[in-house]
C-alpha positions in Angstrom: 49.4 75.2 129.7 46.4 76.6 127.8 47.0 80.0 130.0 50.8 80.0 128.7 49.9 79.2 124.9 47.2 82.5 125.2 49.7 84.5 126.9 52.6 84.1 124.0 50.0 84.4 121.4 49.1 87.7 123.0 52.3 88.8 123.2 53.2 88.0 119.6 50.0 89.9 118.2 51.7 92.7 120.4 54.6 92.2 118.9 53.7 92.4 115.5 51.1 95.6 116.0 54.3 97.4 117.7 56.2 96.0 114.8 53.5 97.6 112.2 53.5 100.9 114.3 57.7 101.1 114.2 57.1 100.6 110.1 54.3 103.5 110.3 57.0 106.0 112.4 59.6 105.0 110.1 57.3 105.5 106.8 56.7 109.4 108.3 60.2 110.1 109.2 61.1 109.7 105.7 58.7 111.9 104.3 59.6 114.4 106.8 63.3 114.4 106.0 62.5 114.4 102.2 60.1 117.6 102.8 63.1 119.1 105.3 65.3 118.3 102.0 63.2 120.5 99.9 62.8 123.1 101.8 66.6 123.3 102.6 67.1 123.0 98.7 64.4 126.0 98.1 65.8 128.5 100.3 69.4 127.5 99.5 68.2 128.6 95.8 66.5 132.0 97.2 69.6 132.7 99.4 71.8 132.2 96.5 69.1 134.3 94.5 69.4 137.5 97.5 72.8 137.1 98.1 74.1 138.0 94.4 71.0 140.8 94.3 72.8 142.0 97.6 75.9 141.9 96.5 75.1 143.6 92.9 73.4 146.4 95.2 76.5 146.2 97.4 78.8 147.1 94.3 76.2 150.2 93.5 76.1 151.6 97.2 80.0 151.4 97.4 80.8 152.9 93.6 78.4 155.8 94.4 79.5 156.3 98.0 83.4 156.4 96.0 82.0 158.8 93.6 80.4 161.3 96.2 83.3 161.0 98.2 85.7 161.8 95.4 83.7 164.8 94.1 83.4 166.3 97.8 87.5 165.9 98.1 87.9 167.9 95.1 85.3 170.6 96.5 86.8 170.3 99.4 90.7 170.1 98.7 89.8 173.7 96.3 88.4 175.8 98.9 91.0 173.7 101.5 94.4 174.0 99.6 96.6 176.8 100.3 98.5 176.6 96.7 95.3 176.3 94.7 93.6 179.2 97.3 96.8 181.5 96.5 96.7 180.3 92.6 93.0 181.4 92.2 93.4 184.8 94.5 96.0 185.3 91.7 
């Protein structure tokens, strides 16, 4: 009987160590996921930060790509355009 009695008590001091060990995983995994939180929340705020930067710069590149393109269609369209070629020759 005495062999039985020193078994169980071994096995519930296993028990309880596991039980301190699961409480020690669980204790990491949730500072883990708060320090995966705010991370996430930092580069969701420099993303948001870049994206309207790159989109301002967007707006710039496109506006002066319109403008260069207008201004070579009128050099072009002069020198290109019969009418405005005969007009000119007088």
């Amino acid at each position: 009987m005495q062999a039985r009695e020193t078994l169980c008590m071994m096995m519930e001091e296993e028990i309880e160590r596991t039980r301190e060990e699961i409480g020690k995983v669980e204790e990491a995994c949730e500072k883990v996921e708060e320090v995966l939180e705010k991370v996430g929340k930092s580069s969701e705020l420099e993303n948001e930060g870049t994206g309207e930067e790159e989109g301002q710069m967007e707006d710039v590149i496109s506006a002066t790509v319109d403008m260069e393109t207008k201004q070579q269609e009128k050099e072009k369209s002069w020198f290109e355009d019969e009418k405005l070629l005969e007009i000119w020759n007088g």
